[in-house]
N, C-alpha and C positions, 0 to 999 in steps of 0.2 A: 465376678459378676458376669464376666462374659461367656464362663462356662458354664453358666446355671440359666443364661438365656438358650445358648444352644441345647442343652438338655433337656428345656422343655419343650423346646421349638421341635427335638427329634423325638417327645413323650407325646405332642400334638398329632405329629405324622401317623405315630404306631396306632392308636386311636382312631386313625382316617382318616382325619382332619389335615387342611392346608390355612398356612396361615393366608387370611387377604385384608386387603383392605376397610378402613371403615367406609359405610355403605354413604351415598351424598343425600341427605334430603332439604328437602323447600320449608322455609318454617310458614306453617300456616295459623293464619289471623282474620277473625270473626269481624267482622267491620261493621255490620248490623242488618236485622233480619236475614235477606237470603244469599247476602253478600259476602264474599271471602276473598281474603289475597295469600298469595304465594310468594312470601318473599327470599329472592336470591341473593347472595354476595354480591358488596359493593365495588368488588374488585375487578380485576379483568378474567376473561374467559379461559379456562383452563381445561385440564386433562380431567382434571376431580371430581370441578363443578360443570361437568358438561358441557358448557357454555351456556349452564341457566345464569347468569350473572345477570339479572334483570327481577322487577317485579311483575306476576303474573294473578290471575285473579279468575273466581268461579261463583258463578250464581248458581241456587238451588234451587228447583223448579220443580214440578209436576209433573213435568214432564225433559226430567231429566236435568243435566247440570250444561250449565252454559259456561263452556272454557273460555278467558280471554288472553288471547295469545298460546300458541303453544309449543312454544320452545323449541333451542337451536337443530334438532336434530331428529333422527329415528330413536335413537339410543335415549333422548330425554325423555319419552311420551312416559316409559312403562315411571317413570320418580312421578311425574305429573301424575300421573293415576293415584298411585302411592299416597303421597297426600292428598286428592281428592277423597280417598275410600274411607282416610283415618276422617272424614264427616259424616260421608253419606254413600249409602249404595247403588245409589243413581247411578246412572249411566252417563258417560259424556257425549250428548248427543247432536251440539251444536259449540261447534267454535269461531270463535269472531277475531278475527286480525284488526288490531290497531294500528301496526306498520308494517312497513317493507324490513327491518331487519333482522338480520337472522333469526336471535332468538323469539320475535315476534311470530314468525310462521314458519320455518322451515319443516318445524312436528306436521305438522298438517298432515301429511301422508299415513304416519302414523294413527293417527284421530279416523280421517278418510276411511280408513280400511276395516274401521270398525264400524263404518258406517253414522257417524257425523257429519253433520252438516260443515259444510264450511264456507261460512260468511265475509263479506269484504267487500269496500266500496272499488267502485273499477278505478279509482285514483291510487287506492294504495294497490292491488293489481296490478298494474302500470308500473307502478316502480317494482312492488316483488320481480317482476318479470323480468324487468329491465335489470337486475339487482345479482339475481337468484348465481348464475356463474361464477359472478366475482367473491361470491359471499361464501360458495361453498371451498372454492379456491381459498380463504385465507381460514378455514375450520380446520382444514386437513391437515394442516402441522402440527394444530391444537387438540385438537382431538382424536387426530391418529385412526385406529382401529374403531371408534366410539362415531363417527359420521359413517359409515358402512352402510350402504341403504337405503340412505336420507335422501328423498327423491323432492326438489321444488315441486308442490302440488297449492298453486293460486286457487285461490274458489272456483267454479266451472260456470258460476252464473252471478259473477257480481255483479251491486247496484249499482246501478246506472247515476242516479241520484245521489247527492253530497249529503245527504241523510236519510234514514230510514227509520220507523217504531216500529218495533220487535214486539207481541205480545208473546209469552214464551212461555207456558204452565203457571199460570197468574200471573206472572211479574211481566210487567209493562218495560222496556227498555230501547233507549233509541241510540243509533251509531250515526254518530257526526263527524263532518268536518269541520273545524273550523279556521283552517288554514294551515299552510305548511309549517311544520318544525323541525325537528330532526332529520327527517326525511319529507321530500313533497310527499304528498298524500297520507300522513299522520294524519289519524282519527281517534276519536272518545267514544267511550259508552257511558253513555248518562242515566241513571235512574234515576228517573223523576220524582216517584214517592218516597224512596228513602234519602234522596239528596245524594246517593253517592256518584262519582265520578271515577271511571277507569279514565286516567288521560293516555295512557302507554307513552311514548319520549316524547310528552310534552312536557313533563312534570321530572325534574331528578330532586332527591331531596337527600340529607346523610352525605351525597357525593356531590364532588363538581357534575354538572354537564360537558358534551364534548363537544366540540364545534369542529363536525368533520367537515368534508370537501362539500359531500352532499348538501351539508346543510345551509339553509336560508337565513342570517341572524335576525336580518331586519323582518321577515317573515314569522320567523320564530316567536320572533319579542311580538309582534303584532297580534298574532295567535293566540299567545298567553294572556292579553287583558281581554282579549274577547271571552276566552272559559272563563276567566273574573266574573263575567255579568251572570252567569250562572251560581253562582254563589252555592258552591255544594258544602255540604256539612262534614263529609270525607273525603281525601283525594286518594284511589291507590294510586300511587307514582308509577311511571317506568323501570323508575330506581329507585330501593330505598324504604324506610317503611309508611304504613299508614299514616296520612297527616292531615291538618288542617289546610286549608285555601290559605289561609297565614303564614305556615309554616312553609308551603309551596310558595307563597310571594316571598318570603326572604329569603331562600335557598336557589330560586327558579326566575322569578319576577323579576328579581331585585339585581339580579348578574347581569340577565340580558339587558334590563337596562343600564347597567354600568357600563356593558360594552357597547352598545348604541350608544348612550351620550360621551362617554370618553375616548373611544379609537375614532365615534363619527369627529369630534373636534378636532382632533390630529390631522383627519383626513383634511379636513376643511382646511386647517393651518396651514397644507402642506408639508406638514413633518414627515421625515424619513422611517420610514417601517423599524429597520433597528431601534431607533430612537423614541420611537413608540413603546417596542414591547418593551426594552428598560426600563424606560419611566412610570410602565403603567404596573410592572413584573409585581409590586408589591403592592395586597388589595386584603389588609390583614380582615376584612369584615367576612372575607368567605375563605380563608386561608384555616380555615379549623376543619373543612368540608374534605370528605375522602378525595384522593386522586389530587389535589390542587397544584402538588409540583410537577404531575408528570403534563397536568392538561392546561393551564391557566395560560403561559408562553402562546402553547398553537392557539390557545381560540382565538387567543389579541390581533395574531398574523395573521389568520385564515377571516378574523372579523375583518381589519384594516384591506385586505386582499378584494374580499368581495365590496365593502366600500368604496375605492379607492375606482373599483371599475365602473364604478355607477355614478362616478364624479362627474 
């Protein structure tokens, strides 16, 4: 066997040919009328998948396609294109950041120089900005020779205002805050007439959520029943795929409040942080969810942590 791979592998060469790699792409999903998402691997960020590990999303318009989010890198723009084109031949002419990380905006530059707009409220600005070094610092290991290029490029005229409506080639769309999640200054894109909802990491669905440093839980969890009152008919996630506001409350809703009502008790109790994550370590209602052994531990610590300071 082994000589019959190399023989073809040396029948490939003489032909021209070099073997490579298969090629990464985004699987793309219709969500309704002009709306579309991009979704990435639930896993963590690699050499393969660029660092698209996230859900990403495109309207089509009349006046071109409105990117939302666009990915970790220079080297990710030309995939994002890729599956834009397998729709339509619009052009991508305006792109909107939902958040400060990485895979949310770092493309930007990429977009930029083709001349795209690029949109963003000055709250998430603020953190890109603030974000932008550390973030390219922990790509480079991961992505190697694939971040080459990749220049932080923040919008140059963000909105001042915690929301804007966007009228964009007919379609009407507005970019919100409605309070921190993931990152302070996580924002949504709402379409009004078709109900759908980009929440970018406000919403993880398929996988746990991560509850990094940066993040706010008791702001997070507060966050998320306020998109409630909007009652959209789709959610694209941050992570994950298209879903209901239902399936986003049990996968998203339903954690943060487990970890607000149960690490805040502990706190209260004055229980011991170890003695916390132990008893709390086993939560078999989201133990089916991607990621749950590597992440469930840190968010109970890093919940009880920021709790415990606010006692």
């Amino acid at each position: 066997m082994r000589r019959l791979i190399l023989a073809l592998l040396g029948l490939f060469t003489l032909l021209g040919g070099t073997p490579t790699a298969a090629a990464f792409d985004l699987k793309v999903v219709h969500v309704t009328g002009p709306a579309y998402a991009l979704v990435g691997p639930t896993g963590p960020r690699t050499y393969d998948n660029y660092g698209l590990n996230a859900t990403f999303g495109f309207i089509v318009t009349r006046a071109g396609v409105v990117l939302i989010d666009s990915g970790a890198s220079e080297a990710g723009g030309p995939i994002i294109e890729r599956a834009v084109a397998a729709i339509t031949q619009q052009p991508i002419t305006v792109v909107i950041n939902t958040g400060s990380q990485d895979h949310r905006w770092l493309g930007n530059g990429y977009f930029a120089r083709k001349g795209a707009r690029i949109v963003a409220l000055r709250r998430t600005v603020a953190t890109e900005t603030q974000m932008a070094g550390q973030e390219l610092q922990q790509l480079k290991p991961v992505l190697k020779d694939r971040i080459v290029g990749t220049r932080p490029t923040p919008s140059p005229a963000p909105v001042a205002a915690d929301e804007t409506t966007l009228d964009i080639g007919g379609v009407m769309l507005q970019l919100r805050w409605l309070g921190n999640a993931h990152f302070a200054g996580d924002a949504v894109v709402w379409l009004p007439e078709q109900q759908v909802l980009y929440s970018g990491d406000l919403v993880f669905v398929d996988r746990l959520l991560g509850v990094l440093p940066s993040s706010d839980v008791t702001a997070w969890h507060n966050t998320f029943h306020r998109m409630e009152k909007l009652a959209p008919r789709f959610i694209v996630p941050g992570h994950g795929n298209v879903c209901t506001l239902q399936k986003a409350q049990r996968e998203t809703g339903a954690y943060l409040d487990w970890l607000v009502d149960n690490v805040g008790a502990a706190v209260d109790n004055w229980d011991g942080l170890e003695d916390t994550v132990q008893r709390l370590a086993d939560a078999p209602q989201f133990s089916r969810l991607a990621d749950f052994d590597t992440l469930h531990r840190s968010n109970i610590n890093r919940t009880f942590v920021q709790l415990e300071a606010r006692r």
